[in-house]
C-alpha positions as CSV (number, residue, x, y, z in Angstrom):
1,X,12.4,30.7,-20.1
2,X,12.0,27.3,-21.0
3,X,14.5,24.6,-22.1
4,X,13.3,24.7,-25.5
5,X,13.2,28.4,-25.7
6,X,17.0,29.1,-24.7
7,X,18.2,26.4,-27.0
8,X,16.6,28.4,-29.9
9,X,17.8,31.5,-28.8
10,X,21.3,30.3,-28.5
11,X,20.6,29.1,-31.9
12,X,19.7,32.0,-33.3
13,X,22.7,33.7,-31.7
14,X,25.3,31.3,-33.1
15,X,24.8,30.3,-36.5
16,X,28.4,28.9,-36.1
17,X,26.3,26.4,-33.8
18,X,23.5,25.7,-36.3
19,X,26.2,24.3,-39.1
20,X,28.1,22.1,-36.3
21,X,24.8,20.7,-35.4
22,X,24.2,19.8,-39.5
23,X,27.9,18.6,-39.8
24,X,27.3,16.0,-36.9
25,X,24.3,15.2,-38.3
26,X,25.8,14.2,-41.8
27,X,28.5,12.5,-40.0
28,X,26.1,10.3,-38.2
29,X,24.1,9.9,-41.2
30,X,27.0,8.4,-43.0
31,X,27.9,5.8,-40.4
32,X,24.8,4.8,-40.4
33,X,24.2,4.5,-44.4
34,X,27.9,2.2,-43.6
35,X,27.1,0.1,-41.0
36,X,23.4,-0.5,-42.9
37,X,25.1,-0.7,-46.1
38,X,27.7,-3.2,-44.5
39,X,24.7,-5.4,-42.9
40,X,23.9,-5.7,-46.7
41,X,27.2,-6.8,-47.7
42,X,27.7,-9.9,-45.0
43,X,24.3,-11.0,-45.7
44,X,25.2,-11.5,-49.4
45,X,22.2,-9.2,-50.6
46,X,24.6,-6.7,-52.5
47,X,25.6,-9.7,-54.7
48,X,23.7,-9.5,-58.0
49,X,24.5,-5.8,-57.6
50,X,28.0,-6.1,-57.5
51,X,28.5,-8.9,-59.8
52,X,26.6,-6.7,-62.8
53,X,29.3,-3.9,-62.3
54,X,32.1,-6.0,-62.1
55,X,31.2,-7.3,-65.3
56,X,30.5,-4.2,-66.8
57,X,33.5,-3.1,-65.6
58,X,35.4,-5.8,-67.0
59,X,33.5,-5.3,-70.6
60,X,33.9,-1.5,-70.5
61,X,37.8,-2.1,-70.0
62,X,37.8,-4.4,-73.3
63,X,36.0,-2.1,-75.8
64,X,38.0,1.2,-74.1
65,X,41.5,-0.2,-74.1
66,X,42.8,3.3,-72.7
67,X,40.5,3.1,-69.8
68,X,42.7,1.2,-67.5
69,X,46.0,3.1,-67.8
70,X,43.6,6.5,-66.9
71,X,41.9,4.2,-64.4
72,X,45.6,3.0,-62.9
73,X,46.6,6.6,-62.6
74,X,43.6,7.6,-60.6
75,X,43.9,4.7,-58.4
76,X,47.1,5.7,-57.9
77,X,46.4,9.0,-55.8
78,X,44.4,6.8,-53.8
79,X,47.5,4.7,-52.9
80,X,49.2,4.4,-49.9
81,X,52.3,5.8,-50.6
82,X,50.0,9.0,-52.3
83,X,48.1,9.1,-48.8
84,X,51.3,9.5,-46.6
85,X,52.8,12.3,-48.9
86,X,49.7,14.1,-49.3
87,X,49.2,14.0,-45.1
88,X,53.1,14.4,-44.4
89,X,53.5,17.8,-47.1
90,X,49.9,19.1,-45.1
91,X,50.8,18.3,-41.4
92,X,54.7,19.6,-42.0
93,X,52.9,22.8,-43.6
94,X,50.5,23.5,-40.9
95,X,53.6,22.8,-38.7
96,X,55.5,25.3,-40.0
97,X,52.8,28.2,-40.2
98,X,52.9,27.5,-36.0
99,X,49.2,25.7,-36.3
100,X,50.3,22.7,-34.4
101,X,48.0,21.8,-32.6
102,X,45.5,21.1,-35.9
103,X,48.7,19.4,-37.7
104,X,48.5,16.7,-35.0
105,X,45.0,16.5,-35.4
106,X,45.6,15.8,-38.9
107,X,48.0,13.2,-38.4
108,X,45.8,11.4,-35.5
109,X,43.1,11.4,-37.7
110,X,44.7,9.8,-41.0
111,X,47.0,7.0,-39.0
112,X,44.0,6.5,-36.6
113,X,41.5,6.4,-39.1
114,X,44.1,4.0,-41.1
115,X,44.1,1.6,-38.6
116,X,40.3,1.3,-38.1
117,X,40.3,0.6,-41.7
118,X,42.6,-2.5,-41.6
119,X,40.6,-3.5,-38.6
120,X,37.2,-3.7,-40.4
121,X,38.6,-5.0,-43.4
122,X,39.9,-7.9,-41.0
123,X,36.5,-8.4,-39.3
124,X,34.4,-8.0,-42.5
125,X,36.9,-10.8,-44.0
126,X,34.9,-10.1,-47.5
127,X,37.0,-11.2,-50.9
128,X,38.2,-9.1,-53.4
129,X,36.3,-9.9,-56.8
130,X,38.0,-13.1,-58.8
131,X,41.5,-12.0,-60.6
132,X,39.5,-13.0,-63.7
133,X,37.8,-10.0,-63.2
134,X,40.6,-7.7,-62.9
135,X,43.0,-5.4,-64.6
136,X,45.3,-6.3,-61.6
137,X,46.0,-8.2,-58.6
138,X,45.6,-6.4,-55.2
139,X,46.1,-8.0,-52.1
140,X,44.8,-8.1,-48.9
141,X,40.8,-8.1,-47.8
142,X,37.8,-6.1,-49.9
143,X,35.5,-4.5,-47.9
144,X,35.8,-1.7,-47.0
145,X,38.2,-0.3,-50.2
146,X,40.9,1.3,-48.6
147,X,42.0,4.0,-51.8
148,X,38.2,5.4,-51.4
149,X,38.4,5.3,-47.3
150,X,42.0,7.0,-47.2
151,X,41.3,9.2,-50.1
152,X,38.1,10.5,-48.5
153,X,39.5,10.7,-45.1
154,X,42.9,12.9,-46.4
155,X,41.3,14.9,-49.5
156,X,38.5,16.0,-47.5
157,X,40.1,16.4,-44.6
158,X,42.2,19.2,-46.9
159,X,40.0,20.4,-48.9
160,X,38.1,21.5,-45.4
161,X,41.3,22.8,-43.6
162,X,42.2,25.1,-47.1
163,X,38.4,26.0,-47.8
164,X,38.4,27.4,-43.8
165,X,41.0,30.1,-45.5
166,X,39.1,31.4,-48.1
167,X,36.2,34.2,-47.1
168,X,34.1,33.9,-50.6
169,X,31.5,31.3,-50.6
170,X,32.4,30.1,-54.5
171,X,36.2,29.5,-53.5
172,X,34.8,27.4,-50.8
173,X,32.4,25.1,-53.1
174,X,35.0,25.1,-55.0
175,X,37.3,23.5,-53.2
176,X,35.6,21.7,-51.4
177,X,34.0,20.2,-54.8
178,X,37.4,19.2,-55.8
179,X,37.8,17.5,-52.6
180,X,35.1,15.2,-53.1
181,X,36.0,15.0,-56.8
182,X,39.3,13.2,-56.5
183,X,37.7,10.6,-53.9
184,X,35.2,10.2,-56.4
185,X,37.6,9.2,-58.7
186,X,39.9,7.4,-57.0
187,X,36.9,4.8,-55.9
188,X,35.5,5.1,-59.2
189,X,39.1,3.8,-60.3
190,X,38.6,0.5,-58.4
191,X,35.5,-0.5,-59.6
192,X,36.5,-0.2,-63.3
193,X,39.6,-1.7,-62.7
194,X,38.0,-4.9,-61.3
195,X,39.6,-4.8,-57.7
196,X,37.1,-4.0,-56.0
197,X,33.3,-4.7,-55.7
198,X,31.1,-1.4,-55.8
199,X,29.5,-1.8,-52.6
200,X,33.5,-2.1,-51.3
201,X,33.9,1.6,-52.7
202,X,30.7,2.4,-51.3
203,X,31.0,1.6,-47.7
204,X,34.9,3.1,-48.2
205,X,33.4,6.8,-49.2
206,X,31.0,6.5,-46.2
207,X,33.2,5.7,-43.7
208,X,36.3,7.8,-44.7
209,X,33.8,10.9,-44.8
210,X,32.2,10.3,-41.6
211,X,35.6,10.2,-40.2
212,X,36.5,12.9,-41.5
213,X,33.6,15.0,-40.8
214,X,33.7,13.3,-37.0
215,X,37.6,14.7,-36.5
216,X,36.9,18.3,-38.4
217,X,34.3,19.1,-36.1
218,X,36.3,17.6,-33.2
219,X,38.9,19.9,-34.0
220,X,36.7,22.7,-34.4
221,X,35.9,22.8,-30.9
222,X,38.9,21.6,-29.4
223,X,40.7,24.2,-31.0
224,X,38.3,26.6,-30.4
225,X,38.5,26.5,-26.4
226,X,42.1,26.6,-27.1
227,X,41.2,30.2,-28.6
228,X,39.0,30.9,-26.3
């Protein structure tokens, strides 16, 4: 039997394999759509782009003066503080139902993939859109936006860990669609309240779910020859 041949057959054996494969696959896709996306960015193509939604932004705010108090509070699960509840209550949880080696997986994944951030944000050295712009001052570097990196790293990170429970395919869309749904909106929340440039919130979402995805499926097998 050929190379090619027992691959496919161990293939058609595992499906388990097959959607591990597609997971990587994503999770490589999404780096790459960053790191192409963040080429984009340095070279100042993304300008004109991000200058139109800012502005828009800033307009939309003005004739919808009850945007930016919903827009605060959705930034706001995004925050830092909102990040290190969210992971503590998950990690202690998993702790405490005896799973834990996947609560320090968790954990390494969140502060590890906290740090990374701050480190690009420091290489990329890329300014935050003029306060003129903005419903409020944030400090600190723009790109990539740390709410939509930490919120897509922790949300989907838990919306995968719950969605493992549940047997029935809807419950898993589901939550899984409510995952995404709050990083949505907590990077959608940044745009429209002028802190951050789109392509910021962008680059955040793609790196935060590639991390994400890269740790779950690390997890999966690590945890998995723990089983085994």
């Amino acid at each position: 039997m050929t190379a090619a041949h027992r691959l496919r057959a161990r293939l058609d054996g595992d499906p388990s394999l097959v959607k591990a494969l597609l997971f990587g696959l994503v999770a490589v896709l999404l780096l790459l759509a960053f790191v192409l996306g963040a080429s984009e960015v340095m070279e100042g193509d993304t300008r004109s782009f991000d200058l139109y939604l800012v502005q828009g932004s800033q307009s939309l705010r003005a004739s919808q003066p009850w945007l930016a108090e919903v827009m605060r509070d959705f930034s706001g699960l995004g925050s830092t503080a909102a990040m290190t509840l969210f992971t503590v209550i998950t990690v202690g949880y998993l702790a405490l139902i005896s799973a834990r080696p996947t609560a320090l997986l968790v954990a390494t994944s969140v502060i590890s993939g906290a740090i990374f951030m701050r480190l690009l944000k420091a290489a990329f050295g890329r300014l935050r859109p003029d306060a003129s712009f903005a419903e409020l001052v944030a400090p600190g570097w723009s790109f990539p936006s740390g709410h939509a990196s930490m919120s897509a790293i922790v949300f989907l990170t838990i919306g995968a860990l719950i969605a493992s429970t549940r047997s029935r395919v809807p419950e898993r869309l589901y939550i899984l669609a409510a995952a995404a749904l709050m990083a949505l909106l907590v990077g959608i929340s940044r745009i429209l309240l002028g802190v951050h440039w789109a392509t910021d919130v962008l680059g955040g979402w793609a790196f935060g779910a590639a991390w994400a995805m890269a740790w779950l499926l690390l997890a999966r097998y690590l945890l998995k020859d723990r089983q085994d």
